[in-house]
N, C-alpha and C positions, 0 to 999 in steps of 0.2 A: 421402639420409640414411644414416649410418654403421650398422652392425648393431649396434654397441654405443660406446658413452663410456670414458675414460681419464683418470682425474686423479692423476697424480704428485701427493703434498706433501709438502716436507721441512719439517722442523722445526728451526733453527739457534737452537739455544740452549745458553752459557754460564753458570755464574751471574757478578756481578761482582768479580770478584779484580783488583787492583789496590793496591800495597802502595808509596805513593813513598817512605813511613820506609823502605827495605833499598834498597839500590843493585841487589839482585837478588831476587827467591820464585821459590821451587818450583814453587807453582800457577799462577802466571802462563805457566808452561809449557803449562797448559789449552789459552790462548788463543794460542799460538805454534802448536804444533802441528796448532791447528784450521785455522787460517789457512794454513797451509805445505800441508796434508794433504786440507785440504776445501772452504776456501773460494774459495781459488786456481785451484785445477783445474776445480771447478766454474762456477765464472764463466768462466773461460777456455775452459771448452767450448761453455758454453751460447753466448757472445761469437762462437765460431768457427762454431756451427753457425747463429745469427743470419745473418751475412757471410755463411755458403753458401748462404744461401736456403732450410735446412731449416724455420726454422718450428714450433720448439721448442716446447712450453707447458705449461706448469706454477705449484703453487702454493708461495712459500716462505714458513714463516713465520722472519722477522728476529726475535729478541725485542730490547725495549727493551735490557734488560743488554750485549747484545752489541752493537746499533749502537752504545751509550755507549763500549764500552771498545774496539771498532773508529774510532770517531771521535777517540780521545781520543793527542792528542800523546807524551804522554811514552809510553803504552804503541805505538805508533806508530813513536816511537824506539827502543825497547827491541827491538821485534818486528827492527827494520832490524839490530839487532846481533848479535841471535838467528839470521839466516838469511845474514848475511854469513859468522859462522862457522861454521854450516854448511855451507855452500857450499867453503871452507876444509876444513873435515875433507875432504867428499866427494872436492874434488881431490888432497889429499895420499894417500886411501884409492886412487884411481884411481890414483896413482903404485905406490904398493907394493903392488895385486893386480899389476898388469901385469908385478911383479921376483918376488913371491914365492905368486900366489894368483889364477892365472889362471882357474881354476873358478866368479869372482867377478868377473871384469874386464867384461863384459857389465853387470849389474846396477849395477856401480858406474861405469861409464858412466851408467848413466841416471838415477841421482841427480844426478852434475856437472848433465848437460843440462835436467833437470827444475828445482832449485834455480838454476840460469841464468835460467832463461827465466823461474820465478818472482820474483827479484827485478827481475828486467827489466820485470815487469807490475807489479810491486809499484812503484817507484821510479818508473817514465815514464808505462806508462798510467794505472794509478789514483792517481799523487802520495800514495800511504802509506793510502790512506781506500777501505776497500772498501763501505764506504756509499753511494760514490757510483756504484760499479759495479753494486750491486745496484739502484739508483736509475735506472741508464740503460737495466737490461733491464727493469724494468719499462717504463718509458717507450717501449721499442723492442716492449714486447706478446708478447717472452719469456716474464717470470716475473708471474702477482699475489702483489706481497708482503703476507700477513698480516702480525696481531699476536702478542701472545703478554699476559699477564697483567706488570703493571711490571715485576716481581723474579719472576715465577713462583710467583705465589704460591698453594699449594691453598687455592683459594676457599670446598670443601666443610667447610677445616679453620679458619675463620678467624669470629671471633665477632660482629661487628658489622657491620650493613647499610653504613654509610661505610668502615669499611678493606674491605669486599668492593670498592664503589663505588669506590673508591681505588686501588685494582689495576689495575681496568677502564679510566677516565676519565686516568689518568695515562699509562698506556701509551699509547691514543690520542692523549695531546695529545701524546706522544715522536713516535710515528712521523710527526703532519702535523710535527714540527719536522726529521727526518730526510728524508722523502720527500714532502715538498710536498703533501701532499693527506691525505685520512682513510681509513682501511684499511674493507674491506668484509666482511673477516672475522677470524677469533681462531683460534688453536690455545689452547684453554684450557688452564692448565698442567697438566701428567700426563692430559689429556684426562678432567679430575676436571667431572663435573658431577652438581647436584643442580636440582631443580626450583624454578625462582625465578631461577636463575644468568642464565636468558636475559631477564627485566626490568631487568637491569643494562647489559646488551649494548645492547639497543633505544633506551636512554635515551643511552647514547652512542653511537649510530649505525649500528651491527655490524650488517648480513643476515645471516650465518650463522659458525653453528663447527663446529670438528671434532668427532669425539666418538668412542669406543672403541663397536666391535660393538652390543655388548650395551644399548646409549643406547637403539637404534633396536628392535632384535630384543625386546625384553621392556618396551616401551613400551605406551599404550593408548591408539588401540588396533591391533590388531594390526599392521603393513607391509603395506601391499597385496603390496609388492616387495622383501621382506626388506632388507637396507642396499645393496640397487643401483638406490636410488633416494633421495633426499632425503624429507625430513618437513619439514612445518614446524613448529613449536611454536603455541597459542595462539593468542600472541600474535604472530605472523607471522616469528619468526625461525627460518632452515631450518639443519636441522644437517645433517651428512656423516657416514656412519660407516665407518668400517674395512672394507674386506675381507678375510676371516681367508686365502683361500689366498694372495694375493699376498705377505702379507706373512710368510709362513712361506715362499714360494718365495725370496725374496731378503735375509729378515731371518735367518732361523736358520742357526746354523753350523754344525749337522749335516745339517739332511735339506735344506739350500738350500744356491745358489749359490756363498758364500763359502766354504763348507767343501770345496771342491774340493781335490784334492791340488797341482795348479799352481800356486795361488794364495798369496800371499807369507805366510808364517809369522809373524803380528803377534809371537808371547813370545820371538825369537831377535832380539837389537839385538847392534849392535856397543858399547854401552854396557858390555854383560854379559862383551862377549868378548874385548876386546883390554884390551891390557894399561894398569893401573891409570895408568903415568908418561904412556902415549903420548896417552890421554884428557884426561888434568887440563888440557889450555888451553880447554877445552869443556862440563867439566864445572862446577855451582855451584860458590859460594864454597867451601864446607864442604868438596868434592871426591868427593863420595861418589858412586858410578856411579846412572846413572840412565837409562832408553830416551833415545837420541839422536835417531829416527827412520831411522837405514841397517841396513837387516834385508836379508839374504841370504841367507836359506834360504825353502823352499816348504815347504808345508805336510807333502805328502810321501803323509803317510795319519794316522789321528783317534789309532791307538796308537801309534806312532810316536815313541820318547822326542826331547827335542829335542837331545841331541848327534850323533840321528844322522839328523834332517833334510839334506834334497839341497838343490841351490844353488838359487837361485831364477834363472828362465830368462823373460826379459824378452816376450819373442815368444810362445814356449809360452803363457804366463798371458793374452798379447792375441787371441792365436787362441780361446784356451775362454771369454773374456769375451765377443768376438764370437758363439759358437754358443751363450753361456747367453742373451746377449741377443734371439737370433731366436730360440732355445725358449720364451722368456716372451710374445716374443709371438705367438706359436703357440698357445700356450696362453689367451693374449688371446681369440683369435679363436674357438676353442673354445667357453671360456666366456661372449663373445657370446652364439653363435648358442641354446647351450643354454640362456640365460638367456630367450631372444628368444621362444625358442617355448615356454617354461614362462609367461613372462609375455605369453602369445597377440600381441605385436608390437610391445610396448612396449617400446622402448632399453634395455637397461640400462646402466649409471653404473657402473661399478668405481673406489673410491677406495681409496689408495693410501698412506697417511701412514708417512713412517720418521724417524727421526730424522737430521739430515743429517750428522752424524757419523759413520754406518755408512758413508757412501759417500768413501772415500778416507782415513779413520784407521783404523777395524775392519777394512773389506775396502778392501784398496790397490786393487784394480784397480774400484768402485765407479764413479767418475768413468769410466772408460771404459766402463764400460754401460749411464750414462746417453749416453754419445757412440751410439755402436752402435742404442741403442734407437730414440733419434729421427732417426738416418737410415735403419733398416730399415724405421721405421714411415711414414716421407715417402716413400722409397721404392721401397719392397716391399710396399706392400701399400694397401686404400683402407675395411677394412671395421670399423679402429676410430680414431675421433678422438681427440685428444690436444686438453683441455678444463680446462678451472681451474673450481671450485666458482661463482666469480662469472659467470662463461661458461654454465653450466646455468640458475643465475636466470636470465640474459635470452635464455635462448633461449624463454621463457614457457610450456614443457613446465608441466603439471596437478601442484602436489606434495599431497601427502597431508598432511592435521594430523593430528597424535598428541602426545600428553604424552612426553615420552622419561622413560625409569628413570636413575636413578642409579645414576652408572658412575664407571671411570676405565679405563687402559692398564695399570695395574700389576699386579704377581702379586694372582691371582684376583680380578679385573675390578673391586675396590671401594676403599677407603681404608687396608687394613693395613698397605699398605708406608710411609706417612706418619704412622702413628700405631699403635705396637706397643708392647712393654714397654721398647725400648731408644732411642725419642725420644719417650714421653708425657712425658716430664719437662721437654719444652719448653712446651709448649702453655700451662699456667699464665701465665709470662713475657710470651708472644706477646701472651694475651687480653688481660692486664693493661694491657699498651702502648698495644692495640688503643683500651680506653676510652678511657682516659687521653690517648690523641691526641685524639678528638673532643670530651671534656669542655675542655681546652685550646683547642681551635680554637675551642669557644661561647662560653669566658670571653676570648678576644683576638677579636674579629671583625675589627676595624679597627688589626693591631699595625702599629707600623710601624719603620724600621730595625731597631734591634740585637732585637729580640722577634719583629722578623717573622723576621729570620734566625736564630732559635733556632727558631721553629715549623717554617721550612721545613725546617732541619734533623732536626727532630727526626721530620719528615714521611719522609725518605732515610734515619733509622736503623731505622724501623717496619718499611717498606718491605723493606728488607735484611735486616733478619730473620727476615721473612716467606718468601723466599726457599726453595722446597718442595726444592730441591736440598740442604740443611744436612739434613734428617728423611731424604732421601734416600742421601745416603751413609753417615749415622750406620748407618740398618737394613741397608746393604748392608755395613759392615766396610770403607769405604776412603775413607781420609781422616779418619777418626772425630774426633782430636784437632785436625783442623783445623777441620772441621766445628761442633766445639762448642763453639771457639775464638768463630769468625765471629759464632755465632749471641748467645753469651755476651755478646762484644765488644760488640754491635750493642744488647741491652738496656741494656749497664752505661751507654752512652754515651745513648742514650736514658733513662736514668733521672738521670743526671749533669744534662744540661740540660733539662731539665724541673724539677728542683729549682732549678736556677739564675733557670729564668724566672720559677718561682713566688716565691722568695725576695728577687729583684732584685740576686743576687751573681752578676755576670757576668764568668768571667773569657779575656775578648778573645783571651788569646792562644791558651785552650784550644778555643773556640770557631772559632778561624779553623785551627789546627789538624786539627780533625774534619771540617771544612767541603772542607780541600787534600786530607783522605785519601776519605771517602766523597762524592767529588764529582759524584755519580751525580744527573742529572736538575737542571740546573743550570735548566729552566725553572719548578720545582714553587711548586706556592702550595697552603698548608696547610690554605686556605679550604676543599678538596674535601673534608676531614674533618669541615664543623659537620654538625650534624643538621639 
């Protein structure tokens, strides 16, 4: 037996943006640059360290939104046209460091090579669907993919027992429709739980969820084993909670890992820097500059104004990626053993959750420290496992019950960042929908055609506006007007056919319309809403 446990979990969530009315959006660059920056790399390493025999393991959660808009063809197309011309830029940038900007000819080598090799994975081995890559490291005992809530929905913020249940029970039926089988656990969205949340889990199948620190530490009753160990709830569902040093050692970008001076200067693109004519076959319709994704400069140091950041040095950043990753798990091993003899010989469990984003768009060199980490840890070393949440359940280890507190991830561990004075003005709206689905679903139990396809629809606009990511950007200041765009959009249209069903003026063309744009969850049945 290992001296102590290890579970990596990433969290791979988008909200759904997909816009077929415009030939191009802005935010659909979300989902480009995830895929280019995060999901590529990552798959592609875990894939490579698969093939060497490392013996990788970890938990991801997929949310429904993004396998939808990863599966989904036209944004599939899009993405191919997105990274072709990338690819384009990157070689023409390679041309003109090597005549006039040799301080840069390194780095922008390794864009060509990198955007190569990614559409090379993109186009041959996974034929444009990275679902199905994620699909085969599960299946190869890589990665266990979680779920996440259908849209993300904050469940602590959402008014009725069925749209809670409707989150839940949808998402579940998306992922056995993506990944052949039913997930064993949730990353609840914003890691928002309240008491009660986990008899919605149980009812569709769920052993356990994630959950921020404070679920476990301020629960009752006390932790035998503060959060490096699992609880179960009541009713037999065991949560995971955070570990606060790990995730300040690789999440924060000053006193952690990413904040290194080597490490590539996310706010310096070549969008910002070169000139306005040379950009425009790359840039939106509109033409207006925007992050490209080729940044060359390093971070340098924290005051450091950014014109006068240094070039960013491709090797330099792989070397300190390499020694941050054998200092983490140095520190692993540490925290083992002083875990081990605090808890008289009982293993401890360090979870690990980040969002998967941080690992290859915030900090670029990310993806290589998950590379480094799990061949230092197969390696170098035998005294901490590398273990996924579902992997603890069966190894039949004793868990403790406790009621967990009501928590979430966000600033000051509770529900302000989703409801403050600058998106309470949603909630009204949300609830309202909320009933009104279900009163709907009791009075049609048995619709069928054109009525059923207004309920299911009208089940995908609920859904979508429910969406915790819209409250979340609003209170963070970015996106704002798109933000309440989305959320607006997604009632008027829910309120438009609902009227219609009720009334019996159905007008076909508007309804098939709404149906080609928010085509999210094309297996839903609106029956999960009666009471």
């Amino acid at each position: 037996m290992p001296v102590g446990y290890f579970s990596l979990i990433l969290h791979a969530h988008l909200p759904f943006v997909r816009h077929p009315e415009y030939p191009a959006f802005l935010e659909e660059d979300w989902l480009y640059e995830a895929i280019t920056e995060v999901y590529l790399p990552i798959v592609f390493i875990l894939q490579n360290l698969h093939e060497a025999g490392v013996k990788p393991r970890l938990a991801m959660n997929v949310s429904p939104p993004l396998c939808e808009m990863l599966a989904d063809e036209m944004l599939q197309a899009r993405y191919t046209s997105h990274i072709e011309r990338l690819l384009e830029l990157a070689t023409k940038e390679l041309h003109r460091t090597g005549k006039e900007a040799l301080e840069f000819q390194d780095v922008a080598r390794m864009y060509v090579e990198n955007l190569s090799a990614s559409l090379d994975l993109w186009n041959n081995r996974y034929k444009r669907n990275l679902v199905n890559a994620f699909r085969e490291l599960q299946e190869e005992g890589v990665l266990e993919i979680i779920t996440c809530g259908a849209t993300h929905g904050f469940l602590p913020l959402i008014s009725t027992l069925e749209a809670r249940r409707a989150q839940v029970q949808v998402a579940v039926n998306n992922y056995r429709k993506h990944f052949g089988r039913s997930p064993r656990g949730i990353w609840l969205p914003e890691c928002a739980y309240e008491p009660g949340v986990e008899a919605l889990l149980k009812d569709a199948g769920i052993e356990y969820f994630i959950s921020d620190t404070h679920a476990i530490l301020y629960g009752d009753p006390r932790p035998r084993y503060g959060v490096h160990a699992p609880v179960v709830c009541p009713d037999g569902t065991a949560v995971f909670a955070r570990d606060v040093e790990t995730s300040q050692q690789v999440w924060s970008a000053e006193t952690g890992y990413p904040g290194n001076d080597l490490y590539r200067e996310f706010y310096r693109d070549i969008g910002w820097d070169m000139p306005l004519d040379y950009l425009k076959p790359y840039l939106g319709s509109d033409g207006e500059r925007k992050h490209l994704g080729l940044k060359y400069h390093r971070i340098t140091g924290r005051d450091v104004p950014q014109q006068n950041k240094q070039p960013y040095i491709p090797e330099l950043a792989r070397e300190k990626v390499a020694e941050n990753a054998a200092h983490f798990i140095g520190e692993r091993i540490k925290q083992a053993h002083l875990l081990r003899e605090t808890f008289e010989g009982h293993p401890p469990l360090v979870v690990s959750p980040y969002d998967a984003e941080l690992y290859g768009h915030w900090w670029f060199e990310g993806p290589q420290f998950i590379d480094f980490f799990f061949r230092k840890l197969f390696f170098d070393q035998s005294e901490i496992e590398a273990i996924s949440p579902g992997d603890f359940l069966d190894s039949g280890m004793p868990i403790q019950v406790q009621q967990p507190s009501a928590s979430s991830w966000g600033e000051a561990g509770y529900y302000k960042v989703w409801l403050n004075d600058k998106n309470s003005w949603m909630y009204p709206y949300q609830h309202d929908a909320e009933s009104k689905m279900t009163r709907l679903a009791n009075k049609y139990p048995d619709a069928k055609d054109g009525e059923r396809r207004i309920l299911n629809q009208l089940a995908r606009e609920l859904l979508l506006a429910q969406s915790s990511d819209w409250a979340f950007q609003i209170y963070q200041g970015t996106t704002v007007e798109y933000s309440s765009r989305r959320f607006q959009s997604h009632i008027h249209r829910f309120n438009i056919l609902a009227t219609a069903l009720e009334s019996g003026n159905v007008n076909e063309e508007l309804l098939a319309e709404i149906e080609n744009r928010d085509n999210i969850f094309a297996e839903i049945d609106y029956g999960i809403y009666r009471s």
